[in-house]
MIZAGU-195701 format. One record per residue (C-alpha): residue number from 1; residue in one letter; chain; z, y, x. Coordinates in pm, whole numbers, always signed. Example, Ala and Ser with C-alpha at 12.3 -4.5 7.8 and 13.67 -1.06 7.14 Angstrom:
<sites>
SITE, 1, A, A, +780, -450, +1230 .
SITE, 2, S, A, +714, -106, +1367 .
</sites>
This chain:
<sites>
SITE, 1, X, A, +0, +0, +0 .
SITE, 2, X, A, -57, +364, +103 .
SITE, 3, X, A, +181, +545, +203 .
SITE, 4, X, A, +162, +894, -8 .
SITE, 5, X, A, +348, +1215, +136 .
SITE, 6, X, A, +421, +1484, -149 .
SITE, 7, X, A, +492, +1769, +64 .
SITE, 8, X, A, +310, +2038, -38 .
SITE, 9, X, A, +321, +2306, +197 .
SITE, 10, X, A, +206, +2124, +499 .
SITE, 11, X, A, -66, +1968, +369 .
SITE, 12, X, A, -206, +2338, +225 .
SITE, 13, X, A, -129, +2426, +603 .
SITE, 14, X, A, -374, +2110, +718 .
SITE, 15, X, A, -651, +2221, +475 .
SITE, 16, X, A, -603, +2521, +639 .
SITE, 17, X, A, -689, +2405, +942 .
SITE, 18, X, A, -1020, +2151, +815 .
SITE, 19, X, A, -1324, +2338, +968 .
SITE, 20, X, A, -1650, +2091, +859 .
SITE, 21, X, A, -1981, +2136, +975 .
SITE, 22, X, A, -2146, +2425, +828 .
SITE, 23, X, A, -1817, +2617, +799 .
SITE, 24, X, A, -1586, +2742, +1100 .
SITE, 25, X, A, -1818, +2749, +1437 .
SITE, 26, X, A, -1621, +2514, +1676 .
SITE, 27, X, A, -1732, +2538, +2062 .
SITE, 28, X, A, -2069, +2421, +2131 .
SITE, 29, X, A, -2146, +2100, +2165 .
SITE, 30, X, A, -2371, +2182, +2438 .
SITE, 31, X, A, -2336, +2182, +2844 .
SITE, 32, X, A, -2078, +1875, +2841 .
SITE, 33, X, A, -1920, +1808, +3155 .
SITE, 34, X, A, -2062, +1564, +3475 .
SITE, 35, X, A, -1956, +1203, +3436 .
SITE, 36, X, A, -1982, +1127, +3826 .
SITE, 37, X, A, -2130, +1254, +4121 .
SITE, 38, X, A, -2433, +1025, +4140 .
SITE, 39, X, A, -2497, +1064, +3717 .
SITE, 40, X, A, -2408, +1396, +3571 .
SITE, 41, X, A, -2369, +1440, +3200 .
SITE, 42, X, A, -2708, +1558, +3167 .
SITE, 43, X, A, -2869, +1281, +3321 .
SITE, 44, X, A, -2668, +982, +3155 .
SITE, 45, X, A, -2860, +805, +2919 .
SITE, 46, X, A, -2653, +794, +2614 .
SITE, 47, X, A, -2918, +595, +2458 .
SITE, 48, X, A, -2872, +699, +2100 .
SITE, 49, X, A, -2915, +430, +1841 .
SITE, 50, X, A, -3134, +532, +1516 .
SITE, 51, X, A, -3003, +337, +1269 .
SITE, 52, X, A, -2672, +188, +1288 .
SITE, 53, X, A, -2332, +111, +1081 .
SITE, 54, X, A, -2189, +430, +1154 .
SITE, 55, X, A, -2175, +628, +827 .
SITE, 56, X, A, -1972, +870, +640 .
SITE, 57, X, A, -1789, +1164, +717 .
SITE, 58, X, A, -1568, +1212, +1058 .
SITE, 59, X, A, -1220, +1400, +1115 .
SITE, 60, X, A, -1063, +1517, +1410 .
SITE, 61, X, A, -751, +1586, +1456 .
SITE, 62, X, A, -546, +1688, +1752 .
SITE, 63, X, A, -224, +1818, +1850 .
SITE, 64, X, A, -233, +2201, +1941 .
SITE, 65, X, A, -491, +2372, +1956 .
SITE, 66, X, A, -895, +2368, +2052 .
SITE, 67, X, A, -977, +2604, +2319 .
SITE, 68, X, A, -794, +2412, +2610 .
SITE, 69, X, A, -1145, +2381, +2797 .
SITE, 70, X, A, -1022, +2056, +2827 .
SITE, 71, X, A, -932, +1771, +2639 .
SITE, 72, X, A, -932, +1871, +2324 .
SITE, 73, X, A, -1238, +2054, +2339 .
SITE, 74, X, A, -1458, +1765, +2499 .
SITE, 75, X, A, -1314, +1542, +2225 .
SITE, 76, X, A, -1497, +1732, +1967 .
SITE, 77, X, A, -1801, +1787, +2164 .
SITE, 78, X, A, -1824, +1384, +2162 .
SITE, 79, X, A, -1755, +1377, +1765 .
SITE, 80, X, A, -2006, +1664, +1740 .
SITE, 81, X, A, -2266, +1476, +1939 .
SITE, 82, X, A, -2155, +1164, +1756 .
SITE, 83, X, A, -2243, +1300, +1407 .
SITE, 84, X, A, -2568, +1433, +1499 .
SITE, 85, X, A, -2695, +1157, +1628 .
SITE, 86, X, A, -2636, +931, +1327 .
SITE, 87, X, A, -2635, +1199, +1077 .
SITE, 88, X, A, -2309, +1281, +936 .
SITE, 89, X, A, -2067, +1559, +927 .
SITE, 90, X, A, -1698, +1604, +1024 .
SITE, 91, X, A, -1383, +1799, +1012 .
SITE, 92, X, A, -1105, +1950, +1209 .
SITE, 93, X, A, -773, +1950, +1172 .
SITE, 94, X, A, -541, +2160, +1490 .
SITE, 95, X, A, -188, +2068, +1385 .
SITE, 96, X, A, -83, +2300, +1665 .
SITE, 97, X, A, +295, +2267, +1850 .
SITE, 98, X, A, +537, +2167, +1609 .
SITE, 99, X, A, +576, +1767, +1662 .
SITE, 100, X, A, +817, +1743, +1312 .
SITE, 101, X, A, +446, +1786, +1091 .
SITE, 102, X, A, +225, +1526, +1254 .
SITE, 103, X, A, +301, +1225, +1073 .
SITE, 104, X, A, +277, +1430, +754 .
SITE, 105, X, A, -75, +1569, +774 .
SITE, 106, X, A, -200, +1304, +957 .
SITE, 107, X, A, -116, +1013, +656 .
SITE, 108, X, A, -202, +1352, +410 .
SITE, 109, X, A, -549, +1304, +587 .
SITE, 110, X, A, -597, +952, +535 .
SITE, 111, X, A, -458, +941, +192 .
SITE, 112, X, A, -703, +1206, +139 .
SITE, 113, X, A, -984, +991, +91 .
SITE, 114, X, A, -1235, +1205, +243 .
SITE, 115, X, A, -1316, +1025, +567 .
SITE, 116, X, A, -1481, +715, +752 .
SITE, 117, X, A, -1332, +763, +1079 .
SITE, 118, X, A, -1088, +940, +1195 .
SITE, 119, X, A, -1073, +1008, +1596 .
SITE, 120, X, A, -766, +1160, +1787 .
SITE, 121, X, A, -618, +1195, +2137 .
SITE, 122, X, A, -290, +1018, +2239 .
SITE, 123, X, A, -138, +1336, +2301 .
SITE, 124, X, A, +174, +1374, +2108 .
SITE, 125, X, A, +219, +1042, +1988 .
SITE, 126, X, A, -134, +1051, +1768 .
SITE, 127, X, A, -218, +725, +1888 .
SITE, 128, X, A, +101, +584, +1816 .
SITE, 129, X, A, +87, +660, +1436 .
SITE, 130, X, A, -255, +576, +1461 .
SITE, 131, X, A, -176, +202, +1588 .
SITE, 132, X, A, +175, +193, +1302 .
SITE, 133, X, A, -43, +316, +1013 .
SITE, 134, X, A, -448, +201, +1036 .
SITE, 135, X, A, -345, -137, +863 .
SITE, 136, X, A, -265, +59, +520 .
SITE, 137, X, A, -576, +198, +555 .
SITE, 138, X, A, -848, -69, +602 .
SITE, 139, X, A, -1137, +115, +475 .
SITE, 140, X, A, -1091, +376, +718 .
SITE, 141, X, A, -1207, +323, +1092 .
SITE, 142, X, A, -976, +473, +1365 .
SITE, 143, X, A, -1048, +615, +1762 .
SITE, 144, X, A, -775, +697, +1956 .
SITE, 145, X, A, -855, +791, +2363 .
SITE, 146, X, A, -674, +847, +2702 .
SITE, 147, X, A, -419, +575, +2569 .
SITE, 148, X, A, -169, +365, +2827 .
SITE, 149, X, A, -393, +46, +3010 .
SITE, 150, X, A, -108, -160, +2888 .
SITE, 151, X, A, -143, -84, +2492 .
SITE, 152, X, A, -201, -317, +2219 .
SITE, 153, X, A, -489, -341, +1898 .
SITE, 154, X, A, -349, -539, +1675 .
SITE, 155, X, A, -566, -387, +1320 .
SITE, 156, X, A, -905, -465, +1335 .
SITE, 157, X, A, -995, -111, +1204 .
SITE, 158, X, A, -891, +56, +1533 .
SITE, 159, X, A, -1095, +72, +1893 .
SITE, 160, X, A, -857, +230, +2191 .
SITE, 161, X, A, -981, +377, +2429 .
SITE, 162, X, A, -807, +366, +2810 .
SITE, 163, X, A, -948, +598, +3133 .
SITE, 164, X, A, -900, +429, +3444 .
SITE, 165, X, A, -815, +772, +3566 .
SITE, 166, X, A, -670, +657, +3929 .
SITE, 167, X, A, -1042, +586, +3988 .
SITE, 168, X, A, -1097, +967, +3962 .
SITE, 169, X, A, -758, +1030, +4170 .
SITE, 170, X, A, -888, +823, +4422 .
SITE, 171, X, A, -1190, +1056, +4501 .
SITE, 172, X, A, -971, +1330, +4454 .
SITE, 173, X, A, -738, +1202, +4748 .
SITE, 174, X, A, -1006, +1134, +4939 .
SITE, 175, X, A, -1118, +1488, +4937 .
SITE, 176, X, A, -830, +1646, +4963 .
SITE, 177, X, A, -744, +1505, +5277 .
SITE, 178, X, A, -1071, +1580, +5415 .
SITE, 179, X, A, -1018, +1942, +5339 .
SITE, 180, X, A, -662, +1978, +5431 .
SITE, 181, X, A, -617, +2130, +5801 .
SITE, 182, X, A, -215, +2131, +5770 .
SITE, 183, X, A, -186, +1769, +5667 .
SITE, 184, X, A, +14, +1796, +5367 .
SITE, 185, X, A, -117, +1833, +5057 .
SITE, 186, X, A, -3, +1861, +4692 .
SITE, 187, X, A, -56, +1753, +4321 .
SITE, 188, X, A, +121, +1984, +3991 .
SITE, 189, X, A, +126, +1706, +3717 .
SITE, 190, X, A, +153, +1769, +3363 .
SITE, 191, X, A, +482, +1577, +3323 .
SITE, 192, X, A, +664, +1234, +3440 .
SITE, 193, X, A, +475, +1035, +3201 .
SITE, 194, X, A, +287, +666, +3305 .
SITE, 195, X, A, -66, +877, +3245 .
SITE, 196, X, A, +39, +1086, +3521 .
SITE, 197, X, A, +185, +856, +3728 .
SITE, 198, X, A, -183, +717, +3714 .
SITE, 199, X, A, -326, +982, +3806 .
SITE, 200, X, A, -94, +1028, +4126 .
SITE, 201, X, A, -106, +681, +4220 .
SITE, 202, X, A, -471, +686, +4258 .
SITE, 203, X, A, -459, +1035, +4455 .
SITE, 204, X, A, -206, +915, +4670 .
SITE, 205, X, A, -406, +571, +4768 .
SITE, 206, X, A, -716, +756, +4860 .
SITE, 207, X, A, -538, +1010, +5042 .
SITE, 208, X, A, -341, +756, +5243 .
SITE, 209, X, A, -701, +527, +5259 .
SITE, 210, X, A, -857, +849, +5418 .
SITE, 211, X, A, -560, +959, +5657 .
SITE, 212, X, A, -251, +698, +5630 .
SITE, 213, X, A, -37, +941, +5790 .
SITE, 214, X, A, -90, +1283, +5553 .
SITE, 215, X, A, +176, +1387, +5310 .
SITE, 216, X, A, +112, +1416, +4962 .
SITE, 217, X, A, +419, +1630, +4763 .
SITE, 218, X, A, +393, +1604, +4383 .
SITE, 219, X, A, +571, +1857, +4146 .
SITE, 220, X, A, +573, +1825, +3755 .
SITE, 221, X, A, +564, +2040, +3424 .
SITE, 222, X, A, +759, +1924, +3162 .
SITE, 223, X, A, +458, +1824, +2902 .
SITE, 224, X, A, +410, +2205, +2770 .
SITE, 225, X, A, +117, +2408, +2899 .
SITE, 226, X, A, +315, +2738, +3047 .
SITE, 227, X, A, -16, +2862, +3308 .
SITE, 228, X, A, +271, +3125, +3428 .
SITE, 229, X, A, +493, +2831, +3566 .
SITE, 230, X, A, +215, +2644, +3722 .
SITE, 231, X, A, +116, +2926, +3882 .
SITE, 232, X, A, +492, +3017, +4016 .
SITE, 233, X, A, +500, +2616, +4128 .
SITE, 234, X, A, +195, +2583, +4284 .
SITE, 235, X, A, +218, +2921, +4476 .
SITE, 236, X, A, +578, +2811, +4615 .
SITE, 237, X, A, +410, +2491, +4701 .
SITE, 238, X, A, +93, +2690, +4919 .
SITE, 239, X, A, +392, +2881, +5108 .
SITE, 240, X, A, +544, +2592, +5208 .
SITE, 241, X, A, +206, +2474, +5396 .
SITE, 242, X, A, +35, +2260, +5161 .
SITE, 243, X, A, -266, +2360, +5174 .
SITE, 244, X, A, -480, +2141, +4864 .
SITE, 245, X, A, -388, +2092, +4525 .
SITE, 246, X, A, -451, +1846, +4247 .
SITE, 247, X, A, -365, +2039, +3926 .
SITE, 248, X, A, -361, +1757, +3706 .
SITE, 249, X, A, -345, +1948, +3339 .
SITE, 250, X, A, -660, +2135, +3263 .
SITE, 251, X, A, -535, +2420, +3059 .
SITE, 252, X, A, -305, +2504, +3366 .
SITE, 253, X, A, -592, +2526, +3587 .
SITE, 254, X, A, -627, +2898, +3614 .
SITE, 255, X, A, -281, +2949, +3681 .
SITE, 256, X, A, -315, +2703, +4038 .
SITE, 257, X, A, -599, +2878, +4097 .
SITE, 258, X, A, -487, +3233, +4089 .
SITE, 259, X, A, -194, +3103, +4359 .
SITE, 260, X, A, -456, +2984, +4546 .
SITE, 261, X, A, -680, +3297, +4549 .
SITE, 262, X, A, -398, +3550, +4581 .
SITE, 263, X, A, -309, +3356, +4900 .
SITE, 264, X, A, -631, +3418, +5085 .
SITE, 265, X, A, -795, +3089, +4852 .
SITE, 266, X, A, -1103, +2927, +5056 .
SITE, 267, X, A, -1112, +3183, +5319 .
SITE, 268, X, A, -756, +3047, +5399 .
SITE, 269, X, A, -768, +2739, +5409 .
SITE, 270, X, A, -640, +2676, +5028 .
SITE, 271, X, A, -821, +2473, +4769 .
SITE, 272, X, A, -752, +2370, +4421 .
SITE, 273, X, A, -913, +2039, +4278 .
SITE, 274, X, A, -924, +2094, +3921 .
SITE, 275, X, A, -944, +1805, +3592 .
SITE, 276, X, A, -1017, +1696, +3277 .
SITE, 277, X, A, -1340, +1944, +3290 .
SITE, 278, X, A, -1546, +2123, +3526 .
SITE, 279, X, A, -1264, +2344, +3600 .
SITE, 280, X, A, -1466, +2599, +3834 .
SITE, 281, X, A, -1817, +2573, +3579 .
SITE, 282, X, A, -1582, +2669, +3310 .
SITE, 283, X, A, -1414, +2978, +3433 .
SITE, 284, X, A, -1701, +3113, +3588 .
SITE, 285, X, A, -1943, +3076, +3263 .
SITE, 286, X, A, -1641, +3148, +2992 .
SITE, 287, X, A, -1368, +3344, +3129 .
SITE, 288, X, A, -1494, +3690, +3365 .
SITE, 289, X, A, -1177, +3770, +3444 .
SITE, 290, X, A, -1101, +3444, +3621 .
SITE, 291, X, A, -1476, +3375, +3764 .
SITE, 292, X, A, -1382, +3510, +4121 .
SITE, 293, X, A, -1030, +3325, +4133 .
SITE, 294, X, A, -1250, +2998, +4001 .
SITE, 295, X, A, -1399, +3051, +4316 .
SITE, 296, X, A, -1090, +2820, +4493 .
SITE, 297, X, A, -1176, +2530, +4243 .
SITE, 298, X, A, -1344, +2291, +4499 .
SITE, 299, X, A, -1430, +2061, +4253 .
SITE, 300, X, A, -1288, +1855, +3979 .
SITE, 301, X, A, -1185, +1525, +3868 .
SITE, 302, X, A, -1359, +1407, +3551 .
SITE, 303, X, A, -1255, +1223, +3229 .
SITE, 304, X, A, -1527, +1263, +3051 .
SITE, 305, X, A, -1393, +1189, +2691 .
SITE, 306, X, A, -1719, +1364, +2516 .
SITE, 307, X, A, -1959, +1085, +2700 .
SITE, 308, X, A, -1680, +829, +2615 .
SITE, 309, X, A, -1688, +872, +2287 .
SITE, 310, X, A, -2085, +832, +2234 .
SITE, 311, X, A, -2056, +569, +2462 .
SITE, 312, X, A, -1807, +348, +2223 .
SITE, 313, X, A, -2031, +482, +1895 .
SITE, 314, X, A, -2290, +368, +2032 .
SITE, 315, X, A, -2181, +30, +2164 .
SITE, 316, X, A, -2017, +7, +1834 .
SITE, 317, X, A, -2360, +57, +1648 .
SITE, 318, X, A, -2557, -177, +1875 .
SITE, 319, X, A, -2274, -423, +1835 .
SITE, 320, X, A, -2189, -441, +2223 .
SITE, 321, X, A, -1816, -283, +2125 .
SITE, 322, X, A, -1617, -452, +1859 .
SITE, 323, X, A, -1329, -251, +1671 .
SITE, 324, X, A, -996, -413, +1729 .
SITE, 325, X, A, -1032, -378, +2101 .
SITE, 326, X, A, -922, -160, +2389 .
SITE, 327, X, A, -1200, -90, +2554 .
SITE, 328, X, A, -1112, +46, +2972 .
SITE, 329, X, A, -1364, +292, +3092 .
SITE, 330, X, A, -1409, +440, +3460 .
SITE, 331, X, A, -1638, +548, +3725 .
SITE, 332, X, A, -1872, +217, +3632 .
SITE, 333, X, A, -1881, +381, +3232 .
SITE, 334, X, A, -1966, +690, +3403 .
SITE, 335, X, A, -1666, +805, +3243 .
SITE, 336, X, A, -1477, +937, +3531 .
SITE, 337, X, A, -1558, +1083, +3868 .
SITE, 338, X, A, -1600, +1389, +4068 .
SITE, 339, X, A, -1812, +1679, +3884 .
SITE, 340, X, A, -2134, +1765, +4040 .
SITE, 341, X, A, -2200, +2155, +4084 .
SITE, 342, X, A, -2348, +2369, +4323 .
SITE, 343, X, A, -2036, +2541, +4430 .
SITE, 344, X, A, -1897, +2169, +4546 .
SITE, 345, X, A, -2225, +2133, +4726 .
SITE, 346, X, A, -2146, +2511, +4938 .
SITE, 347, X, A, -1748, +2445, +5023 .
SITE, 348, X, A, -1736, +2063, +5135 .
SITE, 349, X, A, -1967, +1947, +5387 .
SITE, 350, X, A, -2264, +1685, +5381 .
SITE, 351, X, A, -2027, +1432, +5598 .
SITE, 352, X, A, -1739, +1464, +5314 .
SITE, 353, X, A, -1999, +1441, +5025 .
SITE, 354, X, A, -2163, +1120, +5201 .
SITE, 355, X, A, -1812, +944, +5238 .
SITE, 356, X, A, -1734, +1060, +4842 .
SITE, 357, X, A, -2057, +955, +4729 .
SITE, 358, X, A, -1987, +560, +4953 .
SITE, 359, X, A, -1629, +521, +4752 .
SITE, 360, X, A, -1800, +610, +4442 .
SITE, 361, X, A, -2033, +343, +4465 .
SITE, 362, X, A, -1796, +113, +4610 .
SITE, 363, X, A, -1551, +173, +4299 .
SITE, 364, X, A, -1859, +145, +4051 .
SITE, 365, X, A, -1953, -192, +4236 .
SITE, 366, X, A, -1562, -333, +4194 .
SITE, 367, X, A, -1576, -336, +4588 .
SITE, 368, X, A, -1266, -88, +4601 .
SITE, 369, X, A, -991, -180, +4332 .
SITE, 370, X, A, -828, +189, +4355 .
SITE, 371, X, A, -428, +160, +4319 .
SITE, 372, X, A, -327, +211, +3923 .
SITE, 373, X, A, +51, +267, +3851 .
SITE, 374, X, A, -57, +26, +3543 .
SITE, 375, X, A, -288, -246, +3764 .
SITE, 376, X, A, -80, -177, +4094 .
SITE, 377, X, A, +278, -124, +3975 .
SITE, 378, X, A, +241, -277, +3628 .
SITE, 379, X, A, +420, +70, +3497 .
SITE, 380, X, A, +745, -26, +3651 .
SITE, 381, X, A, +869, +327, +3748 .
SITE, 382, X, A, +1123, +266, +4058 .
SITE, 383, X, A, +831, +68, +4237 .
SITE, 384, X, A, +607, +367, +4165 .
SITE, 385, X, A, +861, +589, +4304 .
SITE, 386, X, A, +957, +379, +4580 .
SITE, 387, X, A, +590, +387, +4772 .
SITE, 388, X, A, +481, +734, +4640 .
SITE, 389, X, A, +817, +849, +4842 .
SITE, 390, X, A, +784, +592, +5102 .
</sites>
């Protein structure tokens, strides 16, 4: 049985917030971001299928807000791209920062009646009420990304998808040991949560695999995106001689950065590696008055949820994806990687690129099995802890 929620005044709030095609403008769905260095976004074939089983009308719906030039926005430029391939329309739904109306509009939006799928982020705790509630609502077909490698699809209404993000972190090590002339470098994590620990474990192992004797200092956020405290952190962090570092939350991108560039940035010897998006494309075609501190932004470290999601649509119309799976997606998905611009191309040399471009391949090829706090440390904390500090 459904379960029905009679509380008015959010769910007015939630319609509110529904934007479908033809009404509210959301970003565009064009210039998605690289999915590797040796296949950028615009040369992946996404192979879109004509005709397929994937009908009816689409919602997304995500905590916060759009406009993060990350996450959230690529996830609707995949469900944009999505519905125009197989011809259907969709919704939004930004239940912005208060965590005690989530479960409320999100069973108001399945009760609602109006949708075939609905697609969210795991971000706070989506994916969990997605994976408690998609059995009372088999005729509804649900997408959840960026969940833990370790979760579990038990309703056959559901597909998961998982990033194999250390991949990513890997490259990102790599590189930022190449660059760094102190030999200590840095990482500002969203929070102490096993995505980030990922993330770190896989920047850490291709640091070490590149220098084995480099230090690698890792500060975190507390979940919330405040670009003023990343920016105090990461600037304390370049005084104290690290001289790269992995900003690992998009929408607190421009606040490393600006450290960075008030510091002397490139011309210094300071770099920021950026993530989610491509951090430095971004600021320098959206945001003017952060173009010339974008300029520290060596490169960035892809998950490229938009190509992900046409990527499990389509495997799901050509029947290559089933639902009721979790379906792991990485550098070989062209999912993840290193994005490709000309500014990358200027500030790290041919040698670097070449060595980038070998582990890439390697990765792809499952020659290199990057370290993965879930594959490596199966997401026991203390062991994690134990060789990032050791």
């Amino acid at each position: 049985m459904k379960r029905t929620i009679a509380i008015v005044t959010l769910l007015t709030l939630c319609l509110a917030l529904l934007a479908a095609c033809g009404g509210t403008t959301p970003p565009p769905a064009s210039n998605p971001p690289a999915a590797s260095p040796a296949a950028p976004a615009s040369e992946v074939p996404a192979t879109p299928v004509e005709e397929g089983p994937i009908t009816g009308k689409f919602l997304y719906i995500i905590t916060d807000n759009l406009g993060d030039l990350g996450f959230r926005d690529n996830g609707l430029y995949g469900v944009q791209n999505i519905c125009e391939t197989f011809g259907t329309e969709y919704s939004v739904i930004e239940l912005g920062s208060d965590k005690s109306t989530y479960e409320v509009a999100f069973l108001d939006a399945c009760d609602s009646g109006e949708y075939a799928y609905i697609v969210t982020c795991s971000n706070g705790g989506m994916s969990d009420l997605v994976f408690k509630y998609a059995p009372d609502y088999p005729e509804i077909r649900f997408v959840t990304f960026d969940v833990g490698a370790t979760a579990e699809v038990t309703a056959d209404n559901v597909c998961a998808i998982n990033y194999r993000q250390c991949e990513g972190s890997f490259l990102a090590g790599v590189l930022a040991a190449s660059l760094t002339s102190t030999g200590t470098i840095g990482a500002w994590v969203f929070n102490e949560v096993p995505v980030g620990h990922d993330f770190i474990t896989g920047y850490i192992d291709g640091a070490r695999t590149y220098n084995p004797d480099i230090e690698v200092v890792v500060s975190y956020g507390n979940g919330t995106v405040d670009i003023g405290k990343a920016q105090e952190v990461t600037g304390t962090m370049f005084d104290s001689g690290i001289d790269v570092i992995f900003n690992v939350q998009g929408s607190t991108t421009s606040g490393t950065a600006t450290a960075c560039f008030t510091r002397g940035g490139i011309e210094n010897g300071l770099y920021v590696i950026g993530v989610d998006s491509d951090q430095w494309k971004v600021y320098t075609t959206t945001d003017s008055t952060l173009a010339e501190a974008a300029s520290v932004i060596a490169t960035s470290m892809l998950k490229n949820v938009t190509y992900s999601l046409e990527y499990l649509f389509n495997g799901i119309a050509d029947g290559s994806i089933e639902w009721g799976t979790l379906v792991s997606m990485g550098i070989a998905e062209q999912s993840i990687g290193l994005a490709s611009n000309e500014h990358f191309d200027e500030v790290v040399s041919a040698d670097v690129h070449a060595i980038l471009n070998d582990y890439t391949a390697q990765i792809s090829e499952g020659k290199i099995e990057p370290k993965g706090f879930f594959t490596h440390f199966n997401a026991d904390v203390a062991a994690f802890e134990a060789w990032k500090n050791g």
